[in-house]
N, C-alpha and C positions, 0 to 999 in steps of 0.2 A: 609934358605933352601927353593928352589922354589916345587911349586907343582909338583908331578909326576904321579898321576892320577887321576880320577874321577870316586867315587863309586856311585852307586854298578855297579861288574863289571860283565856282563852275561857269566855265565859256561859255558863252552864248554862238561865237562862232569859231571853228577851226583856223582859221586865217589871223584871227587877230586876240591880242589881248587882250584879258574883262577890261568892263567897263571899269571899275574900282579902282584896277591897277593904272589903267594911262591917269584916273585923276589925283590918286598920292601923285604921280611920277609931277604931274601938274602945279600941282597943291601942295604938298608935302613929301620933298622925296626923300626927305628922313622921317618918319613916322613910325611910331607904332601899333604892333599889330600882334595879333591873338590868334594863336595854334590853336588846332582841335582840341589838344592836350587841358588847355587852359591856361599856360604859358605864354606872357608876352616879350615879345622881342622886337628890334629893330629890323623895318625894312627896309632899303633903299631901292631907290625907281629910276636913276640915272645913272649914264653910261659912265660920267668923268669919277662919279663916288663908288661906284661899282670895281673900274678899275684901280682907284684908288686904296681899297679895303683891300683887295686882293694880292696888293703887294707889298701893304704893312705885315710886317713880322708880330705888331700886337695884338694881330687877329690869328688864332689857330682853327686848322681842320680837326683837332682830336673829340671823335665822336663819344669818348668818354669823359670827356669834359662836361660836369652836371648840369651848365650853363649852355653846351649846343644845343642849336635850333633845331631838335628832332620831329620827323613827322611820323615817325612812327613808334611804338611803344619801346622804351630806352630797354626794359631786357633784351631786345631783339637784338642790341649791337655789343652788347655787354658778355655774351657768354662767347667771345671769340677777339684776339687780339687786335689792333686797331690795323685796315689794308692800307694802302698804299695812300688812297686818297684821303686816310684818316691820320698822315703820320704829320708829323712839324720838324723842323730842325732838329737837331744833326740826323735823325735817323731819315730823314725823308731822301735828302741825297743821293747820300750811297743806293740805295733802295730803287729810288726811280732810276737812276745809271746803271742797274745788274738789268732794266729789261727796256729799259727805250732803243738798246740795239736792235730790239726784234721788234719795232716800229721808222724805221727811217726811211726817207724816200729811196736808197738803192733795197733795200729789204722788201718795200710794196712794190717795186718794180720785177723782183725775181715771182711775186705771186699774181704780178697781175693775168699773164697765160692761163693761170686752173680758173682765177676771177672768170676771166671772160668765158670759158668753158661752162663753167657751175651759169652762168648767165645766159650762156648758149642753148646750153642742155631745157631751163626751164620752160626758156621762151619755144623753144621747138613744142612742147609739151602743152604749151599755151595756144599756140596755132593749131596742132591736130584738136583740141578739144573741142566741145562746143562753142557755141557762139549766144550769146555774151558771157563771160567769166570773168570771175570774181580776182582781180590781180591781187588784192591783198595774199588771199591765200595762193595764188600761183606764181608771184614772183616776190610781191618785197618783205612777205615772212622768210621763205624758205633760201632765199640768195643769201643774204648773210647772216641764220643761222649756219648756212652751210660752210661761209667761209671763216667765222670763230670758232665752229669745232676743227675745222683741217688745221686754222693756225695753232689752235691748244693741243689740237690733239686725242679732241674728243671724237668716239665713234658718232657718225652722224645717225646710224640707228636709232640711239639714243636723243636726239634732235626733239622730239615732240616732249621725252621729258623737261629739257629745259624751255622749253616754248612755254610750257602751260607753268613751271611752275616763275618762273621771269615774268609771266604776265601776271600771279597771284602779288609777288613783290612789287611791282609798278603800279597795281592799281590803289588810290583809297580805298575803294569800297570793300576794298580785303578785309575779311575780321583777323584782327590782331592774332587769336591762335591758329587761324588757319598761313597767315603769313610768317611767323614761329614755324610751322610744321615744315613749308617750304624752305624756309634758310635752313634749318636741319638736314632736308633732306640734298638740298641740293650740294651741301658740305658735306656731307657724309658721302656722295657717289665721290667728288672730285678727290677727297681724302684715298677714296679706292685707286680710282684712278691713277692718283700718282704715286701710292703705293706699285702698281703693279711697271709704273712707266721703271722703277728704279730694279728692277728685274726684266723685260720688254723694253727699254728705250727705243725710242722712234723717231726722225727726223720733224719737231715739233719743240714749240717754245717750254712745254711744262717739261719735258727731257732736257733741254740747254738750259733751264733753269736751277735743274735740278742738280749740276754740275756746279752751279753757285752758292748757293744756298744749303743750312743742316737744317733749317728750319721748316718743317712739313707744315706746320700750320701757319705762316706767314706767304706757304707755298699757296696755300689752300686759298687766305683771304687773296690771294690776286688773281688766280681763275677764278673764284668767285667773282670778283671786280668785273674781269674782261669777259667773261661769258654775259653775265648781264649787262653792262654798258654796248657791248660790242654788235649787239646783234637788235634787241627792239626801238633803239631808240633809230638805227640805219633803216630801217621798214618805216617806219614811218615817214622819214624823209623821203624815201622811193614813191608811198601814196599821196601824200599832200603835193612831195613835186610833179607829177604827174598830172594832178589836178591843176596845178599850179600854170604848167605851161601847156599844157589841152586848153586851158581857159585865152590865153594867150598866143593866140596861131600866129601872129607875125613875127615874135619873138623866136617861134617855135621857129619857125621858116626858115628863118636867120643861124637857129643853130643847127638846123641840117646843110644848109647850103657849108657853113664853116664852122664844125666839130671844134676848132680854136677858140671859140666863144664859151663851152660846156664850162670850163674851169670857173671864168665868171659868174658865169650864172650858176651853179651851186654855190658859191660863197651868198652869192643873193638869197637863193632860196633860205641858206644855213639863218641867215639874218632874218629873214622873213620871219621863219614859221619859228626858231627858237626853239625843237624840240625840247631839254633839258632844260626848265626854267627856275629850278629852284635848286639846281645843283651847284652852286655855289654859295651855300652857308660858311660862317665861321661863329666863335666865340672870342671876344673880346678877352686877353690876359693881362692887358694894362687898362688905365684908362686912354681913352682917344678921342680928340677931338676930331670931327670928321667935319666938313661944310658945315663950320659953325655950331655943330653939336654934341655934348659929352656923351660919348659913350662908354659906359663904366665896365670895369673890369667884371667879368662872369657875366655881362649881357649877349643872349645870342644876336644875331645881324645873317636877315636873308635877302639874298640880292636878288631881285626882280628881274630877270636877263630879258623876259620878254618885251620891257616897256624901256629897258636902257638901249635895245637893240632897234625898237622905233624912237629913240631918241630925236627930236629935230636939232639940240644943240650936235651930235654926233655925224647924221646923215641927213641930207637934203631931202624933202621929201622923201622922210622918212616910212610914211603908211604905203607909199607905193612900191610894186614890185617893178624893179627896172632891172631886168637880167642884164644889162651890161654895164651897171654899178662898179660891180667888183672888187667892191670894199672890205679887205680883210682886215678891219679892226673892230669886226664885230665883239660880240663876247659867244657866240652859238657854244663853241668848244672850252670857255673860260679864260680866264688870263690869269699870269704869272705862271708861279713854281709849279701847279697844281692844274696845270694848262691839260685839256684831256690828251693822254700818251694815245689812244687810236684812230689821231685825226687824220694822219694821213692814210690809213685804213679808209675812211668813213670817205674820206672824200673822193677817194679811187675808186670805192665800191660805186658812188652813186656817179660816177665821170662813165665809167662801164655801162652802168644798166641802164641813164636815161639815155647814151649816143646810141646802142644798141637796140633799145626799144623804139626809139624813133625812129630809126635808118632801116631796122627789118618791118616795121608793122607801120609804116606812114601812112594808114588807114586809121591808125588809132581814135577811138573816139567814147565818151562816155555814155554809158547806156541808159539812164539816166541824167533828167538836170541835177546839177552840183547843186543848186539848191533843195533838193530832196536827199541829197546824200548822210546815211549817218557815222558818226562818227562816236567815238568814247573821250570822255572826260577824263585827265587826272591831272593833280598838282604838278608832275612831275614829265611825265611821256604824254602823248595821245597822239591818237592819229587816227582815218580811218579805217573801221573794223568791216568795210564791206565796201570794193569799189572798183563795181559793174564796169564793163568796158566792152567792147567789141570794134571793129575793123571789117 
């Protein structure tokens, strides 16, 4: 099979997937394709092969595998032990059950009180301000940056260091040493950090963790992990949902009259917009035949989530947003062993900010047409970086 394109490919619109990807999903939803790198791998563009891949044991996450589909330059993942979402059997087990304690629906329940506070606080701060403001920068960056350093442990002080440098590591347009300089540095504060928690212990997950684990550097790759998963990929679902249901006032209507509807319609939006679209690579360690195609051992395999998650064999009208869908077989958070550990984080957080944000500001309106709105591109995250509003 010859290659058919080279990812990642730039959006044309925030809402939906390139054009390129719905037509492999179409055309070819086993196909290969060509990394910046120069490297070709398989991609897949539907939900059932997607899922599928995900739960073969003879695909591995280890990002030191020579054959993983990396996007970004392979020293970058090579000078520090492989994290949590880098690990395969047996060690991956044990590993994810020393910290999914500190993710389970009674454990987001005891924080949802500060949540709604840290959400309380911003929005008060958003109303005395001017008139129209920029929500990106006044609620869905700083809410859950705020709420992954209280859960880790990090001073929020320090909040703008990891903003800016979590943004360098998300974007492509990063140069290779400049995003080097960033996983250095942002390992070397957490390394501090829990150095000092093991003398200062704190009611925080890198303290209770630290009660588990001899391992400091295996400590490190997983605040690494959950500070950057935890906090920009949740901002962005806070701007685009936003946009999302301002664009759609009846919907809107419906979930103010009945806050019992919110839970649905975030699994909606999670489907919709697919924040994390290329987070679930693997590398093949046997050969595998997959919908009819070999795939050889030491071949990388990237799973397309945005265009399996508008799948029509999956979801009924699928391009449309129907917030009372409700469909939790998306893939937004992944599927199987490897399924994201802070979903139900993510989904509390955004059940909090949008019931909130609607119920106190039901003026809310954009200040700006959504069709002037900009936004930033990446293979990975995006969202947008600027989104005017007033009331």
């Amino acid at each position: 099979m010859t290659t058919v394109s080279t990812l990642p490919i730039t959006r044309s619109c925030p809402h939906a997937p390139p054009e390129e990807h719905v037509r492999l999903r179409e055309e070819a939803p086993i196909s290969r394709v060509m990394l910046p790198n120069g490297n070709e791998v398989w991609a897949l563009a539907r939900h059932v092969l997607i899922r599928a891949m995900l739960t073969d044991p003879r695909f591995s996450s280890d990002r030191r595998n020579p054959g993983f589909p990396l996007l970004v330059e392979r020293r970058q993942v090579t000078n520090f032990r492989a994290s949590l979402i880098g690990m395969d059997p047996p060690e991956h087990g044990p590993a994810r059950r020393a910290v999914v304690g500190e993710f389970t629906v009674k454990r987001m329940a005891a924080l949802r009180p500060r949540i709604q506070e840290i959400v309380d606080e911003h929005l008060n701060a958003l109303l005395a301000g001017p008139k129209p403001a920029d929500l990106v920068q006044a609620l869905s960056l700083p809410v859950p940056s705020l709420v992954i350093c209280e859960l880790l442990g990090v001073p929020y002080a320090d909040h703008e260091f990891f903003q800016t440098r979590s943004s360098m590591l998300l974007r492509r347009t990063t140069q290779p040493e400049d995003r080097a300089r960033a996983i250095d540095e942002l390992r070397d504060y957490l390394a501090a950090l829990i150095g000092r928690k093991e003398t200062e212990p704190g009611d925080d997950l890198l303290t209770r963790q630290l009660s588990k684990t001899t391992d400091r550097e295996e400590l490190v790759s997983l605040a690494f992990l959950l500070l950057i998963a935890g906090h920009e990929t949740t901002a962005n679902m806070i701007s685009l949902g936003t946009v999302a249901l301002l664009e759609h006032p009846e919907a809107l209507a419906a979930l103010r009259d009945d806050p019992e509807r919110i839970p649905d319609a975030i699994e909606e939006l999670l489907r919709y917009f697919t924040i994390a679209e290329f987070a679930t690579s693997r590398v093949a360690v046997e050969d595998v035949e997959l919908g009819g195609v070999l795939i050889r051992k030491g071949e990388g395999v990237i799973a397309l989530g945005n265009t399996a998650n508008r799948d029509p064999d999956a979801f009924s009208h699928a391009d449309d947003l129907d917030l009372e869908r409700g469909a939790r077989h998306h893939i937004a958070f992944g599927f199987g062993a490897h399924q994201c550990l802070g979903q139900n984080l993510a989904r509390m957080e955004l059940q909090i900010v949008f019931d909130t944000l609607f119920r106190r500001v039901p003026g809310l309106r954009l200040a700006a047409p959504s069709g002037e709105l900009p936004y930033k591109d990446d293979a990975t995250v995006y969202g947008l970086y600027e989104l005017p509003v007033t009331w």
